[in-house]
N, C-alpha and C positions, 0 to 999 in steps of 0.2 A: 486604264486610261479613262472609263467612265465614271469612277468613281474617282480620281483627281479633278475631271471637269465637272464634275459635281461639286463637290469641297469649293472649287476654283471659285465657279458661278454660288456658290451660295456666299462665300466671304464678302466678293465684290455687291452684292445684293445687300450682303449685310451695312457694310461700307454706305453704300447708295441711300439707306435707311436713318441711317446714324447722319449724316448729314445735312439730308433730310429735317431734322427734327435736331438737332445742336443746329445748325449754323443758319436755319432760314426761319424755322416756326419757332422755335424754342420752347416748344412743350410737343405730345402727341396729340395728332391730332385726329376722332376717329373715323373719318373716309381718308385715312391717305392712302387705300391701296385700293384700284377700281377693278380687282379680282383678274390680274392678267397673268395672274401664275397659273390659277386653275388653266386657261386658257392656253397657257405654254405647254401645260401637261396633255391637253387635249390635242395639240397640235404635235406634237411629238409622239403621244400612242396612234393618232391617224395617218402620220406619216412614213411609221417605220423607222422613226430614228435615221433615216435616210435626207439629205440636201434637198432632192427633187422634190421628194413625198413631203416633207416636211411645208416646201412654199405653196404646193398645191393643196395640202390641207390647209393653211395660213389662208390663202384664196378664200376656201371652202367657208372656213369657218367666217370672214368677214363678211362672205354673201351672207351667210345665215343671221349675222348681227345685222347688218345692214337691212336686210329683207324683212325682221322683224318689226325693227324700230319702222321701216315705212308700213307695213301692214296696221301697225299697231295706231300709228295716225292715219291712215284712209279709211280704217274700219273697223277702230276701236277694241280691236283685241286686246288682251293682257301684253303689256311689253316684255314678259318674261315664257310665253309662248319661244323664242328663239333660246333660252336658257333649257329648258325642259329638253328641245331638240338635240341639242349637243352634250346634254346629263346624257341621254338614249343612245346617242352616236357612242358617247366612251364606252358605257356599260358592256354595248351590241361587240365591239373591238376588243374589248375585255375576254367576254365570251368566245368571241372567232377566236385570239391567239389561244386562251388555254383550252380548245377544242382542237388546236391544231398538234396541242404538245401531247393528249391524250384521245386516241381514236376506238371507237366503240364502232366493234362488232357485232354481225348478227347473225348468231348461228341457227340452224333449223333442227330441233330437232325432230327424232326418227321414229 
């Protein structure tokens, strides 16, 4: 099932794309994509692939855009300060699940 709604959602993406660029620009053009895949991905490894966990990470992750972009005008930070954060978030979830699938022991020896 996950790999048909895979397939599924990549075709109609494909589709989304394609006319995109035939019927309205008519060439490519190169910001058409404001990186919201990566941000799908991130939103679906913080959510567990779960409904709830998923809108609560969706939440999560726009405070963290949101909160950037005004830090970033009230006190000059790097705008990308909030990207760095959620590069950290995946990585960190990356490491929780395959720490979850392999548990390390510690024996003492005698």
């Amino acid at each position: 099932m996950l790999l048909i709604a895979g397939l599924a959602s990549g075709g109609i993406a494909g589709l989304a794309g394609m006319v995109e660029v035939a019927g309205i620009h008519y060439r490519l053009i190169e910001a058409i994509s404001g990186g919201h895949g990566y941000t799908g991905i991130l939103v679906a490894m913080l959510g567990n692939l779960s409904a709830g966990g998923v809108v609560l990470a969706a939440l999560f992750i726009g405070l963290i855009d949101t909160g950037s972009q005004t830090v970033s005008r009230a006190l000059g930070t790097p705008i990308y300060l909030g990207e760095i954060i959620q590069a950290t978030l995946l990585l960190v979830t990356l490491a929780v699940l395959m720490l979850q699938n392999y548990r390390l022991r510690w024996e003492r020896r005698r």
